[in-house]
Every structure is written in structure tokens, then in C-alpha cells.
TORRO-204744 format. One record per residue: residue number from 1; residue in one letter; x, y, z of N, C-alpha, C in turn. Coordinates in nm, 4 decimals, decimal comma. Atoms other than C-alpha are relative to their C-alpha. Example, Ala and Ser with C-alpha at 12.3 -4.5 7.8 and 13.67 -1.06 7.14 Angstrom:
<atom><i>1</i><aa>A</aa><n_xx>0,0890</n_xx><n_yy>-0,1190</n_yy><n_zz>0,0000</n_zz><ca_xx>1,2300</ca_xx><ca_yy>-0,4500</ca_yy><ca_zz>0,7800</ca_zz><c_xx>0,0900</c_xx><c_yy>0,1200</c_yy><c_zz>0,0000</c_zz></atom>
<atom><i>2</i><aa>S</aa><n_xx>-0,0820</n_xx><n_yy>-0,1190</n_yy><n_zz>-0,0060</n_zz><ca_xx>1,3670</ca_xx><ca_yy>-0,1060</ca_yy><ca_zz>0,7140</ca_zz><c_xx>-0,0770</c_xx><c_yy>0,1090</c_yy><c_zz>0,0730</c_zz></atom>
***
This chain:
<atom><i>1</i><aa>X</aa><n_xx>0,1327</n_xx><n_yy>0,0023</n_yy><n_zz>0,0571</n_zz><ca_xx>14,8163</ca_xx><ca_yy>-10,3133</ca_yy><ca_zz>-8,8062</ca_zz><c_xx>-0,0252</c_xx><c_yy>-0,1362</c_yy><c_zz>-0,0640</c_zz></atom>
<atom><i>2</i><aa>X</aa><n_xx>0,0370</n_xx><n_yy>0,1141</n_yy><n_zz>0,0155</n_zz><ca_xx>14,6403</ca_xx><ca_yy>-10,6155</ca_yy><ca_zz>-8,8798</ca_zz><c_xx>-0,0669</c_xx><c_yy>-0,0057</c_yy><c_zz>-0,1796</c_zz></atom>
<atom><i>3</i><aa>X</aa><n_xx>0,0584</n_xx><n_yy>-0,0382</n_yy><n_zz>0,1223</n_zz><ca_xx>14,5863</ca_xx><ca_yy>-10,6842</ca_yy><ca_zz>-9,2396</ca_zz><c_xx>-0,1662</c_xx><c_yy>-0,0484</c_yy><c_zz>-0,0267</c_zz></atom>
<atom><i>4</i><aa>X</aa><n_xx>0,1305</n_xx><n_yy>-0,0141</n_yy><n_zz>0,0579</n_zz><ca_xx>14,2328</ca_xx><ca_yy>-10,6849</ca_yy><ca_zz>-9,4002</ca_zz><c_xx>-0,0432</c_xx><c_yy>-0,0937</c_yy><c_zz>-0,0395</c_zz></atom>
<atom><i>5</i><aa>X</aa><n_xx>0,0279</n_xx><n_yy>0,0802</n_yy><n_zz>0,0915</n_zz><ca_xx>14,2381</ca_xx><ca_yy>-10,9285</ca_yy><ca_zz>-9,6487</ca_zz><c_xx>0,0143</c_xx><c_yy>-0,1477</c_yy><c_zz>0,0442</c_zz></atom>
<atom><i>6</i><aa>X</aa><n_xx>0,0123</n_xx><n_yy>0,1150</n_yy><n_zz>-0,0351</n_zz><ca_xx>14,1548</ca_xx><ca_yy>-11,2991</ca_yy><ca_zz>-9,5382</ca_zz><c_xx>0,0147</c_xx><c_yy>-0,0756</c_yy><c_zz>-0,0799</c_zz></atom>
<atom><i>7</i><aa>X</aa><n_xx>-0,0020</n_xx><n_yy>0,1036</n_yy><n_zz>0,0981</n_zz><ca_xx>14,2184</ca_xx><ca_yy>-11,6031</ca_yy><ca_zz>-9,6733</ca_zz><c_xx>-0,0680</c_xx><c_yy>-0,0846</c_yy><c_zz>0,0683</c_zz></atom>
<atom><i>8</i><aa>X</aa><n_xx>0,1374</n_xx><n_yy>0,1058</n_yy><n_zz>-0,0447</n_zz><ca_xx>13,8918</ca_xx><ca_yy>-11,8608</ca_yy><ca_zz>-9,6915</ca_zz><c_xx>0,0873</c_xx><c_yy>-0,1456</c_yy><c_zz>-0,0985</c_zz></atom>
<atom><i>9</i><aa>X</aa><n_xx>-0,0478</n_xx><n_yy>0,1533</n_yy><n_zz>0,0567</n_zz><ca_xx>14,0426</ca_xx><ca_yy>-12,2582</ca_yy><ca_zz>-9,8097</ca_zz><c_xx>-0,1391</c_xx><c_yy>-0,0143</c_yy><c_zz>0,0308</c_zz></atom>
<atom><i>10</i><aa>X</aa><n_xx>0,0825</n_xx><n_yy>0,0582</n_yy><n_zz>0,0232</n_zz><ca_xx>13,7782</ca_xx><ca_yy>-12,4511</ca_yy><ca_zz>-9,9067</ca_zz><c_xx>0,0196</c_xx><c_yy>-0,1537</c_yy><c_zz>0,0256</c_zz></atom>
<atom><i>11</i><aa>X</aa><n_xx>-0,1073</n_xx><n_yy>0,1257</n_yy><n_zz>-0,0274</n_zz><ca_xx>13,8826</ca_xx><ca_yy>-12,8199</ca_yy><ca_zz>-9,7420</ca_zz><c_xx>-0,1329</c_xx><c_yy>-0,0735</c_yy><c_zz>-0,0750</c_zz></atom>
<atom><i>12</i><aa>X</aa><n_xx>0,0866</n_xx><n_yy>0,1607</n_yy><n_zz>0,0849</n_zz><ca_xx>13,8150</ca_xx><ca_yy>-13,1562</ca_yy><ca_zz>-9,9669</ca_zz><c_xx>0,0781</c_xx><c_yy>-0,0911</c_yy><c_zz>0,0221</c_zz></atom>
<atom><i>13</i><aa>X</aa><n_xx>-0,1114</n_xx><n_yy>0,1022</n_yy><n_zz>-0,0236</n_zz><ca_xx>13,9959</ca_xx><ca_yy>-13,4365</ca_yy><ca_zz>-9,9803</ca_zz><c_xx>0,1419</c_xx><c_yy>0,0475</c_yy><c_zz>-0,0425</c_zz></atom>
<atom><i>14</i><aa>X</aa><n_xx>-0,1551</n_xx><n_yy>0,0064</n_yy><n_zz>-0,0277</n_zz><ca_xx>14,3386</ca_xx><ca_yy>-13,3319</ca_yy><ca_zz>-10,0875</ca_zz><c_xx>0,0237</c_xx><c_yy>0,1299</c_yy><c_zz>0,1144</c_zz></atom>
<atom><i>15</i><aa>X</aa><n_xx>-0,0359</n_xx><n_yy>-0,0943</n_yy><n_zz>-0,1034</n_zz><ca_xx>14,3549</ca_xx><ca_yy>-13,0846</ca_yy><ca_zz>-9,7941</ca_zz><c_xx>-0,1097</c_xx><c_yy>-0,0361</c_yy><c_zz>0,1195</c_zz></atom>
<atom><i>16</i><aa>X</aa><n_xx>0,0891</n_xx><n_yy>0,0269</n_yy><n_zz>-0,1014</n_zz><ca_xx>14,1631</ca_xx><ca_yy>-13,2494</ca_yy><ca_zz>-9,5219</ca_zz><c_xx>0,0548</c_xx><c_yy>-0,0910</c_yy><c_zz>0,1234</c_zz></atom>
<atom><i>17</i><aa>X</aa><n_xx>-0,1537</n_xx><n_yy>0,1069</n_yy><n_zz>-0,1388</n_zz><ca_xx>14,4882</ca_xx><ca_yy>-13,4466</ca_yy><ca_zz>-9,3084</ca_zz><c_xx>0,0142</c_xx><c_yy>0,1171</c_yy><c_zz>0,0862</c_zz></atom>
<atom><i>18</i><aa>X</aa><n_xx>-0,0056</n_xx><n_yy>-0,1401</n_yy><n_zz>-0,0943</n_zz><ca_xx>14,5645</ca_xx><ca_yy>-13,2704</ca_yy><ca_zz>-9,0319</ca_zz><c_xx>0,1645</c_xx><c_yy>-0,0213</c_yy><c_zz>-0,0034</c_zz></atom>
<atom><i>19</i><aa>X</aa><n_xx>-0,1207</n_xx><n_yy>-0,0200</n_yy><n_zz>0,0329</n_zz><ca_xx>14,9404</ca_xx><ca_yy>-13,2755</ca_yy><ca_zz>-9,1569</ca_zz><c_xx>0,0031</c_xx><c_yy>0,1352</c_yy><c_zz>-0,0971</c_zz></atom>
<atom><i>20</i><aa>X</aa><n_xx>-0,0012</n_xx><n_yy>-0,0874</n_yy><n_zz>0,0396</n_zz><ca_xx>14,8047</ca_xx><ca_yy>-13,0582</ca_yy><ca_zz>-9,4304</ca_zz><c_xx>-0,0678</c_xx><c_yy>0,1259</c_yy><c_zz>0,0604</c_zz></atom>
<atom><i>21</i><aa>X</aa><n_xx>0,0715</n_xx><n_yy>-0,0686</n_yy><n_zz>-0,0930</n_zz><ca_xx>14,5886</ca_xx><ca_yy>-12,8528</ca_yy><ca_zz>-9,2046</ca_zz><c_xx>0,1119</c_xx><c_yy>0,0857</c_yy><c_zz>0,0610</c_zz></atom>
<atom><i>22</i><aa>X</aa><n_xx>-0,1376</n_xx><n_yy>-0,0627</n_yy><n_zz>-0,0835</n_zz><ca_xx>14,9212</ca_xx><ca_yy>-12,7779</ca_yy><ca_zz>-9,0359</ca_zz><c_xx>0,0282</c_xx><c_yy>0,0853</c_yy><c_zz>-0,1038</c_zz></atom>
<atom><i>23</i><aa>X</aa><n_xx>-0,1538</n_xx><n_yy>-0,0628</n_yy><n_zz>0,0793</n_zz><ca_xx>15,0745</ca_xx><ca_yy>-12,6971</ca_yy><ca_zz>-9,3224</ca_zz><c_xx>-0,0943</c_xx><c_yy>0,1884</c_yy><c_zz>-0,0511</c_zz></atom>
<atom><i>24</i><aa>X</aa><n_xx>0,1515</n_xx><n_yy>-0,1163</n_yy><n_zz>0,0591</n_zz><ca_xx>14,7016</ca_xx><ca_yy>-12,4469</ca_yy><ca_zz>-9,4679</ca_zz><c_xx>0,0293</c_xx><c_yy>0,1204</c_yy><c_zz>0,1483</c_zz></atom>
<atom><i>25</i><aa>X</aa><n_xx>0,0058</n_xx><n_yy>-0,1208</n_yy><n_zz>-0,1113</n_zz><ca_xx>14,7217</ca_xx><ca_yy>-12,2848</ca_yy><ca_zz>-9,0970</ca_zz><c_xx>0,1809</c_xx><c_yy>0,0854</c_yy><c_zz>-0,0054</c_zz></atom>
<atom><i>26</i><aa>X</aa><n_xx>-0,1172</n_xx><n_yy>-0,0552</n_yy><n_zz>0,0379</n_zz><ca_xx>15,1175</ca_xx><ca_yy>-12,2344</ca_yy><ca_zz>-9,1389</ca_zz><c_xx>0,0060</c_xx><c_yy>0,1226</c_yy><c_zz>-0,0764</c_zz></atom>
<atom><i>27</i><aa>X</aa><n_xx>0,0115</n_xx><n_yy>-0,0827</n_yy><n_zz>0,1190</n_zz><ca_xx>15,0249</ca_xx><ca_yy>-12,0329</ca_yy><ca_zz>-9,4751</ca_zz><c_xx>-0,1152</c_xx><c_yy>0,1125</c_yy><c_zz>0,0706</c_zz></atom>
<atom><i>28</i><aa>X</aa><n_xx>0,0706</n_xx><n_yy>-0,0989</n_yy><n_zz>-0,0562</n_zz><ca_xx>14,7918</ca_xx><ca_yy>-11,8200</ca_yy><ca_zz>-9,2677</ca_zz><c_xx>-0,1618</c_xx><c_yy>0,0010</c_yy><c_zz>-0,0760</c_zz></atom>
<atom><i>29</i><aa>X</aa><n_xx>0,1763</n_xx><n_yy>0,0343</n_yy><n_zz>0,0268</n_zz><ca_xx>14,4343</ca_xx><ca_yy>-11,9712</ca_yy><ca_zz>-9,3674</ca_zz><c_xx>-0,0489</c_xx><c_yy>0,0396</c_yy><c_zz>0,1642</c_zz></atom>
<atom><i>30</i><aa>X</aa><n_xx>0,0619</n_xx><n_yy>-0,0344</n_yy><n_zz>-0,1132</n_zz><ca_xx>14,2240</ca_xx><ca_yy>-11,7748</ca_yy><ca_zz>-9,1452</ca_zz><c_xx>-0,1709</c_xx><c_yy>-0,0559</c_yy><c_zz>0,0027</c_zz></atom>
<atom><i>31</i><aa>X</aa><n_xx>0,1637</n_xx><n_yy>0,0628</n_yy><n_zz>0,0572</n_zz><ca_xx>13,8854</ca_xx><ca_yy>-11,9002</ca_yy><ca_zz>-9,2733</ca_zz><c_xx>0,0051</c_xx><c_yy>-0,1329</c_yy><c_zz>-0,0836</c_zz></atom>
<atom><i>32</i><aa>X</aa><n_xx>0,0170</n_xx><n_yy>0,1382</n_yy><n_zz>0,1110</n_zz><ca_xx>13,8181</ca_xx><ca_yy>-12,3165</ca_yy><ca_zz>-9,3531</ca_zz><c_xx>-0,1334</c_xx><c_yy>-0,0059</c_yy><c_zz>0,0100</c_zz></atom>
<atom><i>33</i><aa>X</aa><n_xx>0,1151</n_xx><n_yy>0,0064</n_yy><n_zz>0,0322</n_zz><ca_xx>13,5497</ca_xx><ca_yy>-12,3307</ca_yy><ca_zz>-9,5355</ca_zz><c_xx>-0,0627</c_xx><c_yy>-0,1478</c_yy><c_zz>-0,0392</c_zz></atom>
<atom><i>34</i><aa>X</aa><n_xx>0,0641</n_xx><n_yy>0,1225</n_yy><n_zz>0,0082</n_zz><ca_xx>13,3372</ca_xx><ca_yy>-12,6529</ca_yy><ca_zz>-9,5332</ca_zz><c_xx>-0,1277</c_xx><c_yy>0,0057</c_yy><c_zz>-0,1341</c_zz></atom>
<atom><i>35</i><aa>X</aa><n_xx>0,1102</n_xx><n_yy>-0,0045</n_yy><n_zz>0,0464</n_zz><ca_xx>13,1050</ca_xx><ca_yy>-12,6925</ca_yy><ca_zz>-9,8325</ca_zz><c_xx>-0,0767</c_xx><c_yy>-0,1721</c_yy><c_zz>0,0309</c_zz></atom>
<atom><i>36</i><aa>X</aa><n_xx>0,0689</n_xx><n_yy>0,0690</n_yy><n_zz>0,0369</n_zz><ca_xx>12,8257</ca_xx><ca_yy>-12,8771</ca_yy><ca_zz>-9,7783</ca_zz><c_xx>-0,0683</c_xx><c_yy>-0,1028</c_yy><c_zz>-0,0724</c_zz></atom>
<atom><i>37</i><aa>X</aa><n_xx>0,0803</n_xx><n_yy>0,0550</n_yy><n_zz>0,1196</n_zz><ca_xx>12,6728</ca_xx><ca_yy>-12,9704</ca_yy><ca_zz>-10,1180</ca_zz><c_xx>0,0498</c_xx><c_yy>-0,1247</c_yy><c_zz>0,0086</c_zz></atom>
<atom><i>38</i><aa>X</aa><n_xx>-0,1241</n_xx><n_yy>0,1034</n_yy><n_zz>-0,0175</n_zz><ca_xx>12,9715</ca_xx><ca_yy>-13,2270</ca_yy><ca_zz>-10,0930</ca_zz><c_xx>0,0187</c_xx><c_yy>-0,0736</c_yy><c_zz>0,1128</c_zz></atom>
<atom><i>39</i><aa>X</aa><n_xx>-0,0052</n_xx><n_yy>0,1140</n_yy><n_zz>-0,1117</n_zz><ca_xx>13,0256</ca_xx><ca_yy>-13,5419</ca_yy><ca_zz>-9,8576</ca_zz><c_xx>-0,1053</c_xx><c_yy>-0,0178</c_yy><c_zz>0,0872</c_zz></atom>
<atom><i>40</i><aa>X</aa><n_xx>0,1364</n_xx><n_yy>0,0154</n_yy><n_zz>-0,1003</n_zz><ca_xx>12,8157</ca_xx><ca_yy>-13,6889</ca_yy><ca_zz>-9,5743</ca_zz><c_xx>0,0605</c_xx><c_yy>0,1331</c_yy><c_zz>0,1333</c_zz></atom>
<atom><i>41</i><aa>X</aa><n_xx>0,0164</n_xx><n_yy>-0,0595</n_yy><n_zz>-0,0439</n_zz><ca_xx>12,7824</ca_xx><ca_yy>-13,5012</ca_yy><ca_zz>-9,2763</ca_zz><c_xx>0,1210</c_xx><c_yy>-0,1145</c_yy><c_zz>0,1693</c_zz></atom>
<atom><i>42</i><aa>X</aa><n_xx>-0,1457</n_xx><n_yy>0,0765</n_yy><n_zz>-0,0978</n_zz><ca_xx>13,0502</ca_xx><ca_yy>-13,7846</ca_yy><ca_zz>-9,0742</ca_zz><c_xx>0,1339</c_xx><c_yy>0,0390</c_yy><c_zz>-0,0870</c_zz></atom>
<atom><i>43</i><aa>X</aa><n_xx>-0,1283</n_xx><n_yy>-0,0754</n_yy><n_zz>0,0912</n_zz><ca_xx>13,3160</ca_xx><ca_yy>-13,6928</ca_yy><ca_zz>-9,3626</ca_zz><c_xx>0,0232</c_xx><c_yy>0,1400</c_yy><c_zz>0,0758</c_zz></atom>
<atom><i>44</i><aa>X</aa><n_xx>-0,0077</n_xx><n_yy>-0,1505</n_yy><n_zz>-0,0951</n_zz><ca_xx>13,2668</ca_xx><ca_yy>-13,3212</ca_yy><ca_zz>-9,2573</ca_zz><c_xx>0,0065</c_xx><c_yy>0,0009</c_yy><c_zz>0,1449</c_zz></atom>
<atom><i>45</i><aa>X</aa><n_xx>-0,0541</n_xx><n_yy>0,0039</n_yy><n_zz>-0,1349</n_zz><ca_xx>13,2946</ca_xx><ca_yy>-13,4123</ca_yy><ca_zz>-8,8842</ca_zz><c_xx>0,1379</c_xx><c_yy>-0,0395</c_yy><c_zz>0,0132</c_zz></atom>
<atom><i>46</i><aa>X</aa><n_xx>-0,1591</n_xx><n_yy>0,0498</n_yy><n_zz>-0,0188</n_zz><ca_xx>13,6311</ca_xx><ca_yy>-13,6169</ca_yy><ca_zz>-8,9451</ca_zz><c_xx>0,0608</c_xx><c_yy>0,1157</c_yy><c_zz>-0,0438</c_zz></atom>
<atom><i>47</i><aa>X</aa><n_xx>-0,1439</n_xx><n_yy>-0,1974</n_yy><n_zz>0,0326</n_zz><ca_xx>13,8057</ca_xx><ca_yy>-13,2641</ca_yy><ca_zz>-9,1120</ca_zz><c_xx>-0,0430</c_xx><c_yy>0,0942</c_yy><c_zz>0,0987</c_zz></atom>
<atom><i>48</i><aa>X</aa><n_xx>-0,0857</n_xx><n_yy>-0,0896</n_yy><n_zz>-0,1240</n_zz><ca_xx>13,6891</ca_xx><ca_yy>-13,0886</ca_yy><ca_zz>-8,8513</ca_zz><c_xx>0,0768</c_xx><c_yy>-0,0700</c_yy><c_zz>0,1310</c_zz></atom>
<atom><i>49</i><aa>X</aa><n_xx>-0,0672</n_xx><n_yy>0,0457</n_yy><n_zz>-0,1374</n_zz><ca_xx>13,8055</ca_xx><ca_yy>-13,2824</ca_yy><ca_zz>-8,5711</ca_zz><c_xx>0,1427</c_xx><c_yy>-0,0227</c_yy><c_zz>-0,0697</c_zz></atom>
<atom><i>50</i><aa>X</aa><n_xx>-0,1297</n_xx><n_yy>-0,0463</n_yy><n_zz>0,0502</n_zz><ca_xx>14,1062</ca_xx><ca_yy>-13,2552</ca_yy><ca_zz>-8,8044</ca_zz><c_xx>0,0536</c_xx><c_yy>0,0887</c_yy><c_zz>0,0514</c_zz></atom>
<atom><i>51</i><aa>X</aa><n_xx>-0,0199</n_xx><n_yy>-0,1588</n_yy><n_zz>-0,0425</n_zz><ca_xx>14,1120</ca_xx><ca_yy>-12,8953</ca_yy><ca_zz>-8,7953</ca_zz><c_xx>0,0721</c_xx><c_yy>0,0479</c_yy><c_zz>0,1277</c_zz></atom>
<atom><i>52</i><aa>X</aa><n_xx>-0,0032</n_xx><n_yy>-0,0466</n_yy><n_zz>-0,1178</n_zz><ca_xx>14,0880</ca_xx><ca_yy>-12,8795</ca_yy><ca_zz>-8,4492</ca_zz><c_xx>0,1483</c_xx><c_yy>-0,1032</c_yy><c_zz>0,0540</c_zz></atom>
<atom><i>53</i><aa>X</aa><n_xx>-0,1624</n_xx><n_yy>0,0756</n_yy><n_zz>-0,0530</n_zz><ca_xx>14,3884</ca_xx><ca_yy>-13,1508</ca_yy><ca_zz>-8,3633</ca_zz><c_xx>0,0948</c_xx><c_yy>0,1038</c_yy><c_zz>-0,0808</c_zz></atom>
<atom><i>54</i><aa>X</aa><n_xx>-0,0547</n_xx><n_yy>-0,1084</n_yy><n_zz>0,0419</n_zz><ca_xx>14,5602</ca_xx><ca_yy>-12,9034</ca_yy><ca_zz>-8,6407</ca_zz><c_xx>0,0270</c_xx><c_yy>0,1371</c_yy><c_zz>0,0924</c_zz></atom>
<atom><i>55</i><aa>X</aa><n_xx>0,0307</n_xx><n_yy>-0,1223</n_yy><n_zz>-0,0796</n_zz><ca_xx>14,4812</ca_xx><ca_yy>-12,6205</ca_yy><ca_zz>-8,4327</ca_zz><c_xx>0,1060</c_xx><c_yy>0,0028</c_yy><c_zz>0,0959</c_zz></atom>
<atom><i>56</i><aa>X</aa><n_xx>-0,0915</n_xx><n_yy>0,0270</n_yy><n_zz>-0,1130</n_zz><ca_xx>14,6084</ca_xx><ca_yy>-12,7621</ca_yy><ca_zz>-8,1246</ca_zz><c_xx>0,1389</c_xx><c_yy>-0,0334</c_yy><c_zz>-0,0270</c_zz></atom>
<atom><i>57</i><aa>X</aa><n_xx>-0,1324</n_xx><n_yy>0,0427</n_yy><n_zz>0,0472</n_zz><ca_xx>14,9184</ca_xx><ca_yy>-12,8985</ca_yy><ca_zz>-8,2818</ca_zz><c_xx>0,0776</c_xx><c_yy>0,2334</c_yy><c_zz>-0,0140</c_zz></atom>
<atom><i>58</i><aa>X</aa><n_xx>-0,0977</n_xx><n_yy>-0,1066</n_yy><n_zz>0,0017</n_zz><ca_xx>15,0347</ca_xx><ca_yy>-12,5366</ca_yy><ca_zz>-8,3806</ca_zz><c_xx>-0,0475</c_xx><c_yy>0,1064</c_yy><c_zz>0,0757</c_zz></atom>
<atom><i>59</i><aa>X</aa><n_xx>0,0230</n_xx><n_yy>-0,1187</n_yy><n_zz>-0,0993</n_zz><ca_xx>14,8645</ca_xx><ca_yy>-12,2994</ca_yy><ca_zz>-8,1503</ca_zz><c_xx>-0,0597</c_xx><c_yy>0,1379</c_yy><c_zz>-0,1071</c_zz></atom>
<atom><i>60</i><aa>X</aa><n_xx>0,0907</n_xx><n_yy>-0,0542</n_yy><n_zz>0,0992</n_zz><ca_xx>14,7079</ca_xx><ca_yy>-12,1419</ca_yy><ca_zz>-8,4547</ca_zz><c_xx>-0,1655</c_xx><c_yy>-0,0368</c_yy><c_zz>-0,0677</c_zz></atom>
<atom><i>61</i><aa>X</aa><n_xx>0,2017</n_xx><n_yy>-0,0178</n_yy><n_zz>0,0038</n_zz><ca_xx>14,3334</ca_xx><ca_yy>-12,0638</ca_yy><ca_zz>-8,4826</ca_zz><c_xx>-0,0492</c_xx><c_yy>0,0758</c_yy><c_zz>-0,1506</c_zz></atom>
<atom><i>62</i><aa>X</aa><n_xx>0,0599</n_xx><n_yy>-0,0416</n_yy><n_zz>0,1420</n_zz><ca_xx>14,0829</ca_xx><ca_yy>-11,9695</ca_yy><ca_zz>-8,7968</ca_zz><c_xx>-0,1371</c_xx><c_yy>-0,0658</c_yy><c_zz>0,0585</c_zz></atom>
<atom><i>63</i><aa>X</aa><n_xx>0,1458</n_xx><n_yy>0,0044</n_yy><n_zz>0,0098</n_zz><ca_xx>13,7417</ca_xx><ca_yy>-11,9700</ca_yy><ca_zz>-8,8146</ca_zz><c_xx>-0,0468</c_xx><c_yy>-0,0798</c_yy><c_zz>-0,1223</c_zz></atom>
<atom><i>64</i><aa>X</aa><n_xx>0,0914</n_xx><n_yy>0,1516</n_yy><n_zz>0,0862</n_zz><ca_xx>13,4885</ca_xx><ca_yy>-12,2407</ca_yy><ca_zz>-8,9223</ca_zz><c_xx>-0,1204</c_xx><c_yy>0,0783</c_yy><c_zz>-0,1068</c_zz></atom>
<atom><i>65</i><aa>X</aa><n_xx>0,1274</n_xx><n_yy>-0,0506</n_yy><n_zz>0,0575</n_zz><ca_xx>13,2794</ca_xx><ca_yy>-12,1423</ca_yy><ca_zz>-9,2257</ca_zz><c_xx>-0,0961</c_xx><c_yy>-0,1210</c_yy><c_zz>-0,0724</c_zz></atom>
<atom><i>66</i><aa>X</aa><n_xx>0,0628</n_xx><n_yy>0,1091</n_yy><n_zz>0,0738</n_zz><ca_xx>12,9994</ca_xx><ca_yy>-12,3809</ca_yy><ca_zz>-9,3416</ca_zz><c_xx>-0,1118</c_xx><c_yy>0,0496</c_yy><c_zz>-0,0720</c_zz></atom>
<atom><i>67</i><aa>X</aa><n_xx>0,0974</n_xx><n_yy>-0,0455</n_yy><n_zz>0,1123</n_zz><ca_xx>12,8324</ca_xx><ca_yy>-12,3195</ca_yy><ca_zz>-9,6646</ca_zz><c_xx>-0,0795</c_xx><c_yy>-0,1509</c_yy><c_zz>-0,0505</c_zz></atom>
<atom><i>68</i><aa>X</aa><n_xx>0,0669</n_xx><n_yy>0,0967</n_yy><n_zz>0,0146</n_zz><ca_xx>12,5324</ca_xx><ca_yy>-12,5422</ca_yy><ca_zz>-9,6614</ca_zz><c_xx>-0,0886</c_xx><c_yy>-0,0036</c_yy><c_zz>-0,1329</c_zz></atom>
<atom><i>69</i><aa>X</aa><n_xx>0,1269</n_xx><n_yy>-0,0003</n_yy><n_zz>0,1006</n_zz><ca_xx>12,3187</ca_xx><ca_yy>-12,6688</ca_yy><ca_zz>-9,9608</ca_zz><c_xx>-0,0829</c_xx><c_yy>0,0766</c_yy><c_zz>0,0427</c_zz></atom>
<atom><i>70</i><aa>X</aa><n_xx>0,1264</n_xx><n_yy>-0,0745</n_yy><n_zz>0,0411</n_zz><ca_xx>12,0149</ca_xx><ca_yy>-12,5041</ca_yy><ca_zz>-10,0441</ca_zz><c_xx>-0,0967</c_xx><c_yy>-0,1169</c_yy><c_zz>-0,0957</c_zz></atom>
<atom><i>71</i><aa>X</aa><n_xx>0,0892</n_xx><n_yy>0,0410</n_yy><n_zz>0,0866</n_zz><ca_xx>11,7365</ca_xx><ca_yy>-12,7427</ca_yy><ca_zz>-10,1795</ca_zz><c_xx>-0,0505</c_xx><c_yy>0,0849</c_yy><c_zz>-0,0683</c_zz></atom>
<atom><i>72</i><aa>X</aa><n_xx>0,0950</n_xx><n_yy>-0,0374</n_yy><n_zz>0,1427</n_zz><ca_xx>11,6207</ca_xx><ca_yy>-12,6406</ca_yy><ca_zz>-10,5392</ca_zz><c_xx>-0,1577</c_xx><c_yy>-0,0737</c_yy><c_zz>0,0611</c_zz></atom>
<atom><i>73</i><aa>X</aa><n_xx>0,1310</n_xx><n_yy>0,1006</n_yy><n_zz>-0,0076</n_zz><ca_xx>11,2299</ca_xx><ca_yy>-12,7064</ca_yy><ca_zz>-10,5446</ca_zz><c_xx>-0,0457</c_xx><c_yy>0,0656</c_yy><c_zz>-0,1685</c_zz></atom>
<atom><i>74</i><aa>X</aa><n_xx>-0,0262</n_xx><n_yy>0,0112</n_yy><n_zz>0,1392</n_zz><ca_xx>11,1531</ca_xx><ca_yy>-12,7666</ca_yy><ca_zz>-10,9098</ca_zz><c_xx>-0,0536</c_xx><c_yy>0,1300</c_yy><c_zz>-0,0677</c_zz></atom>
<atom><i>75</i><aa>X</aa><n_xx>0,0447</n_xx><n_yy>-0,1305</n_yy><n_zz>0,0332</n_zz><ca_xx>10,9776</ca_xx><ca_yy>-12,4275</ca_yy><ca_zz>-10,9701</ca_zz><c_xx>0,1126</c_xx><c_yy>0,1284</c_yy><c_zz>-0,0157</c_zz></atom>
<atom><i>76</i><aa>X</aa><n_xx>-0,0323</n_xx><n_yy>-0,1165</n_yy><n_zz>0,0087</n_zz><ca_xx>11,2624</ca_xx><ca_yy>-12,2250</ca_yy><ca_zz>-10,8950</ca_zz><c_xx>0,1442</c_xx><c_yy>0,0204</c_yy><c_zz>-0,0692</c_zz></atom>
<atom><i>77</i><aa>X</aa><n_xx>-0,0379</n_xx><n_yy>-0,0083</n_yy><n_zz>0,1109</n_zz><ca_xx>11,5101</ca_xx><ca_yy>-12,0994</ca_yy><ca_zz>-11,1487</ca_zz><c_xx>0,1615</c_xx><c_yy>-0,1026</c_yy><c_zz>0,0578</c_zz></atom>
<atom><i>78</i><aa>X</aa><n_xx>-0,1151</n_xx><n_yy>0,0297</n_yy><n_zz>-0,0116</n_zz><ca_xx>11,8533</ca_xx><ca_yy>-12,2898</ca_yy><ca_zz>-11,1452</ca_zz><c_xx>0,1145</c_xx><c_yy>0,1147</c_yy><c_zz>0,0635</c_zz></atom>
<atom><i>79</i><aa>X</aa><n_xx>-0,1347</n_xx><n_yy>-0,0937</n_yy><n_zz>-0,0629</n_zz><ca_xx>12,1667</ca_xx><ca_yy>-12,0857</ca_yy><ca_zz>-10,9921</ca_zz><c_xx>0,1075</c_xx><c_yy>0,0445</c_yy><c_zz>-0,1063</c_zz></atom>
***
């Protein structure tokens, strides 16, 4: 039986090598989560094309989650 409970990493810079990638998929990160709010949008292409050399390196897969900003527009309440 397959367990339930997932584990989501959140990659930034100290987890964004694809040495550590190896090491995050090793530990059984099934979900890397990309936030948005954070870096340009070439930063976030270089970790995934991390990811994915990661991937291929160990023959272990996880799913891409990307949690994108949300523009505030000045009317509406803070978060």
C-alpha cells in the first residue's frame, strides 16, 4: 500500500543544485514546489531544468507544483 502522506519541498537557493535535488528526490520529495512571488522567471527555469537532469540522474520522478503570485490591487484587504 502506497502511503498517503506527501512530501511538498519548496526549492530556493540552498536546494536548487541538482546534486541536492538528488539528494531531496533520494529523501522521497514527491512534490517541488516552485514559489513564484520569489526570483525571475529564468531563475525558476534553471531549477527546473535542474529537477529534471535530477530526475534523470536517479530514475526518480515528483511532481511540479507552481504557486504563482497573486497581484494585490490596492482596494483589497492584505493576506
Amino acid at each position: 500500500m502506497r502511503p498517503k502522506t506527501k512530501i511538498v519541498c519548496t526549492l530556493g537557493p540552498a536546494s536548487r543544485s541538482v546534486e541536492m535535488l538528488e539528494r531531496l528526490l533520494r529523501a522521497r520529495m514527491n512534490v517541488a514546489r516552485f514559489n513564484f512571488s520569489h526570483g525571475s522567471h529564468a531563475y525558476h527555469q534553471e531549477t527546473l531544468d535542474n529537477l529534471r537532469a535530477a530526475m534523470e540522474n536517479t530514475g526518480i520522478l515528483c511532481a511540479v507544483m507552481l504557486d504563482t503570485k497573486v497581484p494585490l490591487s490596492p482596494s483589497s484587504p492584505n493576506p
